[in-house]
C-alpha positions in Angstrom: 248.3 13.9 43.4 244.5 13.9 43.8 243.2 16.6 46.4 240.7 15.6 48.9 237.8 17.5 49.5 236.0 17.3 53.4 232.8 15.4 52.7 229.9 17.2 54.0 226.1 16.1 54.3 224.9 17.2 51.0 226.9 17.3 47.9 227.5 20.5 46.9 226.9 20.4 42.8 226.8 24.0 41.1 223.9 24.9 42.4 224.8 24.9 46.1 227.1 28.0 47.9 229.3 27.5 50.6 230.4 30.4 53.1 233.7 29.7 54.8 235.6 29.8 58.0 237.2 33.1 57.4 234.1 34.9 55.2 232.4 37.6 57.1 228.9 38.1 55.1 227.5 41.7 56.4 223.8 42.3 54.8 221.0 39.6 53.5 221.9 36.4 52.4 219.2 35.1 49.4 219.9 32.1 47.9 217.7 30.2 45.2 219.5 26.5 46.3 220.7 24.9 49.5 224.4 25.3 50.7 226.6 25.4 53.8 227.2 28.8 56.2 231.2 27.8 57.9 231.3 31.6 58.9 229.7 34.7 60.4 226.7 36.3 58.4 225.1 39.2 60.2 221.5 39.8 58.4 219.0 37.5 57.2 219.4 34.3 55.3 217.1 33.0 53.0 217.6 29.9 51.3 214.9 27.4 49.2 217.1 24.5 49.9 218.5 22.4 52.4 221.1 24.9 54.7 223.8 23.4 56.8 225.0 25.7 59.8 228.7 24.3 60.5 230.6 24.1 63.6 232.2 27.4 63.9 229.3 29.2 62.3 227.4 32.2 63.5 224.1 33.9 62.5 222.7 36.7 63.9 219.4 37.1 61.8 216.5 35.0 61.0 216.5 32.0 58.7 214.6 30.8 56.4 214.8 27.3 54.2 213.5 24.1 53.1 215.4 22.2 56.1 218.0 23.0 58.5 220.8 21.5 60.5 222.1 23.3 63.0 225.7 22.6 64.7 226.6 26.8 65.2 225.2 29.4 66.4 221.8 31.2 65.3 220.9 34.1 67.1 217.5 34.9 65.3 214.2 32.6 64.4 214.6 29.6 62.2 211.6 28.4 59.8 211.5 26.0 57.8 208.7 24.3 55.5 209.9 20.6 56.6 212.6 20.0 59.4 215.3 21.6 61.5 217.9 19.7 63.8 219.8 21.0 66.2 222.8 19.3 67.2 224.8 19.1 70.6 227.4 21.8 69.0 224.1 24.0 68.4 223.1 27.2 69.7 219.6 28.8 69.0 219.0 32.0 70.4 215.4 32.7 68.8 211.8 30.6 68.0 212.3 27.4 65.6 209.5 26.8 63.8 209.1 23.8 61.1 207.4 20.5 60.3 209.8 18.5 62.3 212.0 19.4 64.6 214.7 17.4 66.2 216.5 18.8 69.3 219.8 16.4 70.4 220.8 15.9 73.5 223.3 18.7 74.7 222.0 21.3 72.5 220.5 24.8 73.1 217.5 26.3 72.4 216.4 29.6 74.1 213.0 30.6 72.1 209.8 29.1 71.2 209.4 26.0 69.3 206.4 25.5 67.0 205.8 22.3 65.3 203.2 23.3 62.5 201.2 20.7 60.4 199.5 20.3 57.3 197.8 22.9 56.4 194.0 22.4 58.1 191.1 23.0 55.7 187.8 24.4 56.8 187.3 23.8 60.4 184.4 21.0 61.1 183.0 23.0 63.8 181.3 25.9 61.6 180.5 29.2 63.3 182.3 27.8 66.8 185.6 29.8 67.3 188.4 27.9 69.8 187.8 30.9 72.1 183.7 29.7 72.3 184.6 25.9 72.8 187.2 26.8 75.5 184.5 29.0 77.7 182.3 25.9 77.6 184.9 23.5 78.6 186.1 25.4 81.3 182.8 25.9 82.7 182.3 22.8 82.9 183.3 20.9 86.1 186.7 18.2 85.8 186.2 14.7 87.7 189.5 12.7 87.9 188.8 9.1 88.6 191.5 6.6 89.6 192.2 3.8 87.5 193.8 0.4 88.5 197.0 -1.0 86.7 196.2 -4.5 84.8 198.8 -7.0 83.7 198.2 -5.8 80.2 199.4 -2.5 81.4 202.5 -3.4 82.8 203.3 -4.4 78.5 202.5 -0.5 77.5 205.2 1.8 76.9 205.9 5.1 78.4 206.5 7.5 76.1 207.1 10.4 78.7 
């Protein structure tokens, strides 16, 4: 009889580590692949690869990885160098801060989320700070003027 293993998102070869249901982890987690966290770690988890946060899982330190998906509970910051997604199981309880970052419907978030870019090289602007440019735009005076809807319009689409 052939045993059947539960199929998870990424395939979990000899480089990938897997924390189960009943594993209690106390201290930092450091890891120099991706893997899956089923149970309760309480300390920091670092990982270079892709990290999935299962179901029943709970976290309560920071993360840090390549990508993460979320369907547990983090209570700590999560960054990542490319994307985290939190699912409608998910619970974050700390800032999220990646490349992308996909929040689905019914999920929960209580921090800051910061969506960072590619890195910017020298700014255009020279010797002018943000902080200089802001001064002048506020002192500047806002006009609003209404504009009327065409039939070309009415074809746009609302992205908000």
């Amino acid at each position: 009889m052939r045993l059947r293993w539960p199929v998870y998102d990424i395939p979990f070869l000899k480089t990938n580590f897997l924390v189960s249901n009943d594993a209690v982890l106390h201290g930092p987690l450091q890891a120099a692949c991706g893997g899956r966290i089923d149970g309760l770690v309480k300390g920091y988890v670092s990982v270079t690869g892709r990290l999935i946060i299962g179901n029943k899982a709970e976290i309560k330190g920071d993360v840090t990885a390549r990508s993460v998906k979320v369907f547990g509970k983090v209570h700590g910051n999560i960054t990542c160098d490319d994307m985290v997604m939190v699912f409608n199981t998910g619970l974050v309880k700390g800032d999220i801060t990646a490349r992308i970052i996909e929040v689905k419907e019914g999920a929960q978030v209580e921090g800051v989320i910061v969506k960072t870019g590619d890195p910017v090289a020298e700014s255009p602007l020279g010797d002018e700070t943000a902080d200089n440019l802001a001064a002048e735009v506020a002192a500047e005076p806002v006009v609003v003027v209404p504009v009327r809807s065409t039939d070309k319009d009415k074809d746009a689409t609302n992205w908000f």
